[in-house]
Biotite code that builds the C-alpha atoms (Angstrom):
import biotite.structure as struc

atoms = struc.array([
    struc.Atom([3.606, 0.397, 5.555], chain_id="A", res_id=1, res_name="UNK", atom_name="CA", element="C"),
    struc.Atom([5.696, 1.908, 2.381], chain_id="A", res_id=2, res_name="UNK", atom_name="CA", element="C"),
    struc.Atom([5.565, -0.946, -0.355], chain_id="A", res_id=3, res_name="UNK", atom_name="CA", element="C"),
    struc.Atom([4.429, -0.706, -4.047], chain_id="A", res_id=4, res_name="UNK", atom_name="CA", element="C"),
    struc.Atom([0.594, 0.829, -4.732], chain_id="A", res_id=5, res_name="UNK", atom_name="CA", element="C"),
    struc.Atom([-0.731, -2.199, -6.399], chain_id="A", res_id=6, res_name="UNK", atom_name="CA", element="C"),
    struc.Atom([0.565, -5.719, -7.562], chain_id="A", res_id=7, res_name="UNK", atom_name="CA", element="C"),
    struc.Atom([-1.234, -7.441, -10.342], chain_id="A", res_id=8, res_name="UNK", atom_name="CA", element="C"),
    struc.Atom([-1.054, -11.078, -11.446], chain_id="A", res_id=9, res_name="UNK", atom_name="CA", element="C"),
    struc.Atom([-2.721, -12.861, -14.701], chain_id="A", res_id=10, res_name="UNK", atom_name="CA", element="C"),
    struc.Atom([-3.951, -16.677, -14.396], chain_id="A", res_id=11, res_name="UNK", atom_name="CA", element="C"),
    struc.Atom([-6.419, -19.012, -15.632], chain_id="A", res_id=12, res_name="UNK", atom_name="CA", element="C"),
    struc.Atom([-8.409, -21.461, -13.670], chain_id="A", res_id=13, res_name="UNK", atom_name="CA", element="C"),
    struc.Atom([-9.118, -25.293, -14.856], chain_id="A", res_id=14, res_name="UNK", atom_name="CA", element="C"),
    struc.Atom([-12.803, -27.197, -14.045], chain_id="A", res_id=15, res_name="UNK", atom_name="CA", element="C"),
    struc.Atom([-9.652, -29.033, -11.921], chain_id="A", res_id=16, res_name="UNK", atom_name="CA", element="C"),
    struc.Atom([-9.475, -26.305, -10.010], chain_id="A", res_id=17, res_name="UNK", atom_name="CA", element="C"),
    struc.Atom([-12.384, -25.655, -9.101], chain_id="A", res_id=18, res_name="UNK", atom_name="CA", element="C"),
    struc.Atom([-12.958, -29.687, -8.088], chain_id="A", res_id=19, res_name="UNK", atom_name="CA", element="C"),
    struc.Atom([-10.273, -29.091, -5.998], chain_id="A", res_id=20, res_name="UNK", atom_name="CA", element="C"),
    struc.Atom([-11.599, -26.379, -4.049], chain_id="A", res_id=21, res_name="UNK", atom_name="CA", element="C"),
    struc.Atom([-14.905, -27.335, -3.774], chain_id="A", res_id=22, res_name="UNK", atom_name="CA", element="C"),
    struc.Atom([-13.192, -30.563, -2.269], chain_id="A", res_id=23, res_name="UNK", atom_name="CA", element="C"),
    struc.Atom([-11.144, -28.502, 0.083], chain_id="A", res_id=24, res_name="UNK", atom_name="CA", element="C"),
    struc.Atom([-13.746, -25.760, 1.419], chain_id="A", res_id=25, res_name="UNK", atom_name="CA", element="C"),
    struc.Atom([-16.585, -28.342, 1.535], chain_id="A", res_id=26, res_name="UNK", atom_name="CA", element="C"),
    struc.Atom([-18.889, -25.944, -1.213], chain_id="A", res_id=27, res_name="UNK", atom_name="CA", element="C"),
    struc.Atom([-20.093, -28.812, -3.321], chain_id="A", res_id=28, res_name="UNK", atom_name="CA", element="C"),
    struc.Atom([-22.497, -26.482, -5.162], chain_id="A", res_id=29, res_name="UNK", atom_name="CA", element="C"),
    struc.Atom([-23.512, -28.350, -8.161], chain_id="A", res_id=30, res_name="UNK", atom_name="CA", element="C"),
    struc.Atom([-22.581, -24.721, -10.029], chain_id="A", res_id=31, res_name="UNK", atom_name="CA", element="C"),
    struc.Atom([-18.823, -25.054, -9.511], chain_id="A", res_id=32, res_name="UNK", atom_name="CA", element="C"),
    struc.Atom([-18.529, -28.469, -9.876], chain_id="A", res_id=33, res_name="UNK", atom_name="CA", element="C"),
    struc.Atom([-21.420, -29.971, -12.869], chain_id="A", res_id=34, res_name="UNK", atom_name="CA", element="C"),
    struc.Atom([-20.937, -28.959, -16.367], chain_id="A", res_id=35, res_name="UNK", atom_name="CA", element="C"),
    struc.Atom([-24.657, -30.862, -16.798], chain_id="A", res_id=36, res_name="UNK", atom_name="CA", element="C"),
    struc.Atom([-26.324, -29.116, -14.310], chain_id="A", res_id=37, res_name="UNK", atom_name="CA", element="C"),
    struc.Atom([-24.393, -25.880, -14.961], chain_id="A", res_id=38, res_name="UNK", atom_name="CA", element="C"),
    struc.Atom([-25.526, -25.781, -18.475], chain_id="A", res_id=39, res_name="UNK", atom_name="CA", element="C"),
    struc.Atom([-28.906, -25.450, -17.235], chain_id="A", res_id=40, res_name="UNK", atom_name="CA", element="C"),
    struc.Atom([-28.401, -22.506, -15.392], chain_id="A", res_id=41, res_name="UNK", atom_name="CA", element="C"),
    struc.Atom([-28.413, -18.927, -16.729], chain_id="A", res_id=42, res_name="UNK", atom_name="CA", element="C"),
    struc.Atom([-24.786, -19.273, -16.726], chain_id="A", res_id=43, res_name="UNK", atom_name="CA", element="C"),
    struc.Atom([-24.164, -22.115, -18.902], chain_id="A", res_id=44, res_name="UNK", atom_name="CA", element="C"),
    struc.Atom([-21.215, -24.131, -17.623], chain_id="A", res_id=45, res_name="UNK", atom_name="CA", element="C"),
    struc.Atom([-19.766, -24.429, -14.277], chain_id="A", res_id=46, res_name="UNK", atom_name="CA", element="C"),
    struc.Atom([-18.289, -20.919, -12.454], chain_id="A", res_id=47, res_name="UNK", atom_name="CA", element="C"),
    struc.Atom([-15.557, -20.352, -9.918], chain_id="A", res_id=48, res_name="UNK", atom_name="CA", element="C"),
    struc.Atom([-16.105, -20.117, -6.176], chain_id="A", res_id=49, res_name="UNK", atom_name="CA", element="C"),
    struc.Atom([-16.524, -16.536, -4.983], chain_id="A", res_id=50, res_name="UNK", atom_name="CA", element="C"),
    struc.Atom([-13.788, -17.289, -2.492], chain_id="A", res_id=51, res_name="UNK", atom_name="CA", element="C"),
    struc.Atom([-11.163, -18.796, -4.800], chain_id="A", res_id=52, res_name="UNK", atom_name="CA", element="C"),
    struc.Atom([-11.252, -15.520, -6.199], chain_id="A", res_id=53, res_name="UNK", atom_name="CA", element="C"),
    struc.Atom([-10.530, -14.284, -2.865], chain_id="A", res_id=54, res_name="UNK", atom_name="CA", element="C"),
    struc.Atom([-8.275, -15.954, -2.318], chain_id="A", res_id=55, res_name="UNK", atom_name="CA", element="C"),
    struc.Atom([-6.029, -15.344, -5.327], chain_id="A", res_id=56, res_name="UNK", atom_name="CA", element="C"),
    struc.Atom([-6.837, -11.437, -4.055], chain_id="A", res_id=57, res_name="UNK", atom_name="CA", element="C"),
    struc.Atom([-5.406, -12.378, -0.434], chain_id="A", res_id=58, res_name="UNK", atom_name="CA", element="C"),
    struc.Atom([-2.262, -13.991, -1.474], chain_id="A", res_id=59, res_name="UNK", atom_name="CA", element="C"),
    struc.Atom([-1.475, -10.362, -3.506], chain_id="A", res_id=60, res_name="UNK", atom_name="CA", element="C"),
    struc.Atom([-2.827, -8.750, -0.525], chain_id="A", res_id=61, res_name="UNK", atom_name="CA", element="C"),
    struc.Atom([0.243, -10.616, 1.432], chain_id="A", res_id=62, res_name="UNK", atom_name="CA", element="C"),
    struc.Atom([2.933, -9.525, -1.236], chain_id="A", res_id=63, res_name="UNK", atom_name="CA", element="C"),
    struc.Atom([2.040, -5.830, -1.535], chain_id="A", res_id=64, res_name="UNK", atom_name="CA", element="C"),
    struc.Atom([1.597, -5.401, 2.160], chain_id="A", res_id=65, res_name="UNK", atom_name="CA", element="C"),
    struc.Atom([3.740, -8.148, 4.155], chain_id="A", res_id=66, res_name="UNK", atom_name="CA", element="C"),
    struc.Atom([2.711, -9.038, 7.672], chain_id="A", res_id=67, res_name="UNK", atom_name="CA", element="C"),
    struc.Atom([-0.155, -6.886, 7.727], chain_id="A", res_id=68, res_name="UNK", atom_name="CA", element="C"),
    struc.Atom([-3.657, -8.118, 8.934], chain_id="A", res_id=69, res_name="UNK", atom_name="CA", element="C"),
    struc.Atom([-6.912, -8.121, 6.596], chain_id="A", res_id=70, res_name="UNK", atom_name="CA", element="C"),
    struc.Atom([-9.741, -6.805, 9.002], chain_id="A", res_id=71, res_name="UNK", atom_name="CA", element="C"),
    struc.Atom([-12.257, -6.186, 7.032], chain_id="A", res_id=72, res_name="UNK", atom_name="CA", element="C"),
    struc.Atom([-13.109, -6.857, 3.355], chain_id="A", res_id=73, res_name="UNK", atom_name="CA", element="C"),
    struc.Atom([-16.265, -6.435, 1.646], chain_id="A", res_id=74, res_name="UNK", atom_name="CA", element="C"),
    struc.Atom([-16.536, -8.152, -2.306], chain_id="A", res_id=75, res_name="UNK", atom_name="CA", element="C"),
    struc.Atom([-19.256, -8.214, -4.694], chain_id="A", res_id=76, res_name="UNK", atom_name="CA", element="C"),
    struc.Atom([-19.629, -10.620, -7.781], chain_id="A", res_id=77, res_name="UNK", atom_name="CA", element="C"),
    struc.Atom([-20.907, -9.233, -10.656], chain_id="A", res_id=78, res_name="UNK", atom_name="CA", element="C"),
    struc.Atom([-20.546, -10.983, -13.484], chain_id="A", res_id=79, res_name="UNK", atom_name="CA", element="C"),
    struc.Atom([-18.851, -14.622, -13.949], chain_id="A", res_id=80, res_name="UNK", atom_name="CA", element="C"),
    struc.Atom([-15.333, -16.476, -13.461], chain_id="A", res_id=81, res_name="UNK", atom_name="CA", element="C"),
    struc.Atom([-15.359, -19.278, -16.190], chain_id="A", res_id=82, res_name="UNK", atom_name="CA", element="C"),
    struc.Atom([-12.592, -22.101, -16.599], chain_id="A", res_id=83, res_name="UNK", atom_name="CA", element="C"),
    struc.Atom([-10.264, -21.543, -19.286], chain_id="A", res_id=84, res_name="UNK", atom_name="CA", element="C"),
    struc.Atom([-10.775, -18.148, -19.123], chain_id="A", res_id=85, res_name="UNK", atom_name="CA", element="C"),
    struc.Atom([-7.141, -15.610, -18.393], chain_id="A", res_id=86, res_name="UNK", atom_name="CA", element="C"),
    struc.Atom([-7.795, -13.419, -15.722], chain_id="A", res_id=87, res_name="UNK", atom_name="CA", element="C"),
    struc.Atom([-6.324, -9.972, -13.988], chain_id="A", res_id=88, res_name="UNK", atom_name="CA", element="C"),
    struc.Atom([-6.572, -10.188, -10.441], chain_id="A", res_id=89, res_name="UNK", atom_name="CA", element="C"),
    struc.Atom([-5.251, -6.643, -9.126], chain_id="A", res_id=90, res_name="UNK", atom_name="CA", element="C"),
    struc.Atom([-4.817, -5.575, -5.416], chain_id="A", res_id=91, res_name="UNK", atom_name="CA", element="C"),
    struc.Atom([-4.305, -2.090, -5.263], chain_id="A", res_id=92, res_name="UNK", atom_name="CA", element="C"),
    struc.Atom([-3.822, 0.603, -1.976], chain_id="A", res_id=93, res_name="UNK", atom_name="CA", element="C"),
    struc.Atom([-6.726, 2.992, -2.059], chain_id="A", res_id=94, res_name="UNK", atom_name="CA", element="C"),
    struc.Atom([-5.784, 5.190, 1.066], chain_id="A", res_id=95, res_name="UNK", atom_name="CA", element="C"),
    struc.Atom([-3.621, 4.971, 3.971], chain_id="A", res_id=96, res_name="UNK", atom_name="CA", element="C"),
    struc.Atom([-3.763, 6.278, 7.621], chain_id="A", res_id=97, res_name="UNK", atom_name="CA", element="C"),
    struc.Atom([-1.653, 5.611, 10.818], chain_id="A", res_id=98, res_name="UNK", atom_name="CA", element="C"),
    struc.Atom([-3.925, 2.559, 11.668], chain_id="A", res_id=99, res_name="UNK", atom_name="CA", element="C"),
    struc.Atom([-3.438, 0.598, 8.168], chain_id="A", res_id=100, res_name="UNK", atom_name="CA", element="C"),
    struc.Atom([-4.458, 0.568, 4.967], chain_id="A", res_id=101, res_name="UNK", atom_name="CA", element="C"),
    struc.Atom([-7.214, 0.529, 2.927], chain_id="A", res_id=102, res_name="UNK", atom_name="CA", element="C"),
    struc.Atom([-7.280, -1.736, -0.218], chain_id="A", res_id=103, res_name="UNK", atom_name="CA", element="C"),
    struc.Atom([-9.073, -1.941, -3.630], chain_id="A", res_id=104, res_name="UNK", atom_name="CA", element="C"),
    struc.Atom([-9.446, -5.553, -5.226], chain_id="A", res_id=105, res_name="UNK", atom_name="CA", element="C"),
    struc.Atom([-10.576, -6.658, -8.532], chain_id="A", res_id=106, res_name="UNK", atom_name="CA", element="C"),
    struc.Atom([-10.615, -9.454, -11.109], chain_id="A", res_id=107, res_name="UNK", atom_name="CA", element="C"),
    struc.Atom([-11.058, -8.592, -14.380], chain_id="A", res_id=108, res_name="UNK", atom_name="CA", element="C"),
    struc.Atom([-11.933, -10.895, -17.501], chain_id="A", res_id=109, res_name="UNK", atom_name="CA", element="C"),
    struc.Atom([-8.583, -10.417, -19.864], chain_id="A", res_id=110, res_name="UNK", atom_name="CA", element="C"),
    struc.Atom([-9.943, -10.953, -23.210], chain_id="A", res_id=111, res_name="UNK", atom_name="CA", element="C"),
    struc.Atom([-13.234, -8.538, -23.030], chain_id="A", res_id=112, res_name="UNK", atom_name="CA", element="C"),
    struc.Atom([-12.287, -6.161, -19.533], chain_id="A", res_id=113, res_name="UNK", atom_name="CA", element="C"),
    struc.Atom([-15.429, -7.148, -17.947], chain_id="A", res_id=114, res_name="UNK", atom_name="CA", element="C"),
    struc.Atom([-15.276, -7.253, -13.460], chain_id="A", res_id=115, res_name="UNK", atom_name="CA", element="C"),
    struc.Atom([-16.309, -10.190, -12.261], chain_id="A", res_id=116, res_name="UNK", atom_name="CA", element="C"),
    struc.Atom([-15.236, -9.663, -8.315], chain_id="A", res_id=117, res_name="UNK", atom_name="CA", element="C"),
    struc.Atom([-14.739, -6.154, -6.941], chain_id="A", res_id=118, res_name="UNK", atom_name="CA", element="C"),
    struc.Atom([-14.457, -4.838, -3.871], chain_id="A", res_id=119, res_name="UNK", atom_name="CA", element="C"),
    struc.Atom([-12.521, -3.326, -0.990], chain_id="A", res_id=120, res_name="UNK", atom_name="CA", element="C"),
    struc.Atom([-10.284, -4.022, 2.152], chain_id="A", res_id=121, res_name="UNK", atom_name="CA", element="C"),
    struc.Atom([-8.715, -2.933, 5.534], chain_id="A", res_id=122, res_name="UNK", atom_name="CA", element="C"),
    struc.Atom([-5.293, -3.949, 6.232], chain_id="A", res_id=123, res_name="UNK", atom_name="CA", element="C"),
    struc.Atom([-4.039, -2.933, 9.544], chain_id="A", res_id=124, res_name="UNK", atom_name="CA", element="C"),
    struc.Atom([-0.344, -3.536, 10.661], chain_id="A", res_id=125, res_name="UNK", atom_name="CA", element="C"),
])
């Protein structure tokens, strides 16, 4: 597998957004989808799905390494993902052996560098 090392993109998510996927995946969680509610919470408004996220870092994960299979991929949350809010998600190749590839991933809060996903991957051929 010889591609680039990492692949980065920037975006921004909308409350749309993340009506949209709570609609598609079924996670109705009143903390993705209720500003009311959400301002409750210790968050204060409404915060992406853990898996959108994830999903943003498997679509890089198909452009740096074409064709290859994700086997294994282990993420952690630990801060955040607000609407309206730009956002680095960065895919990057950590290590690789004859049986793949292993892969760092991380989403990063543009305007103040905080992590708000981070974790790892194995991509095999």
């Amino acid at each position: 597998m010889r591609q680039a090392l990492s692949i980065n993109v920037e975006r921004s998510f909308s409350q749309a957004d993340f009506n949209d996927f709570a609609q598609l995946s079924g996670d109705n969680n009143p903390i993705h989808v209720d500003p009311d509610f959400s301002a409750g919470t210790r968050f204060g408004r409404t915060v992406a799905h853990g898996l959108l996220l994830c999903s943003v870092l498997r679509g890089l994960l198909g452009q740096l390494l074409p064709g290859g299979r994700l086997v294994e991929q282990s993420v952690m949350f630990p801060a955040p993902t607000y609407a309206g809010e730009r956002m680095c998600f960065t895919v990057s190749v950590s290590n690789t052996d004859g049986s793949g590839c292993q892969v760092t991933l991380k989403v990063i809060r543009v305007a103040d560098g905080t992590v708000t996903c981070e974790g790892h991957g194995k991509i095999e051929p």
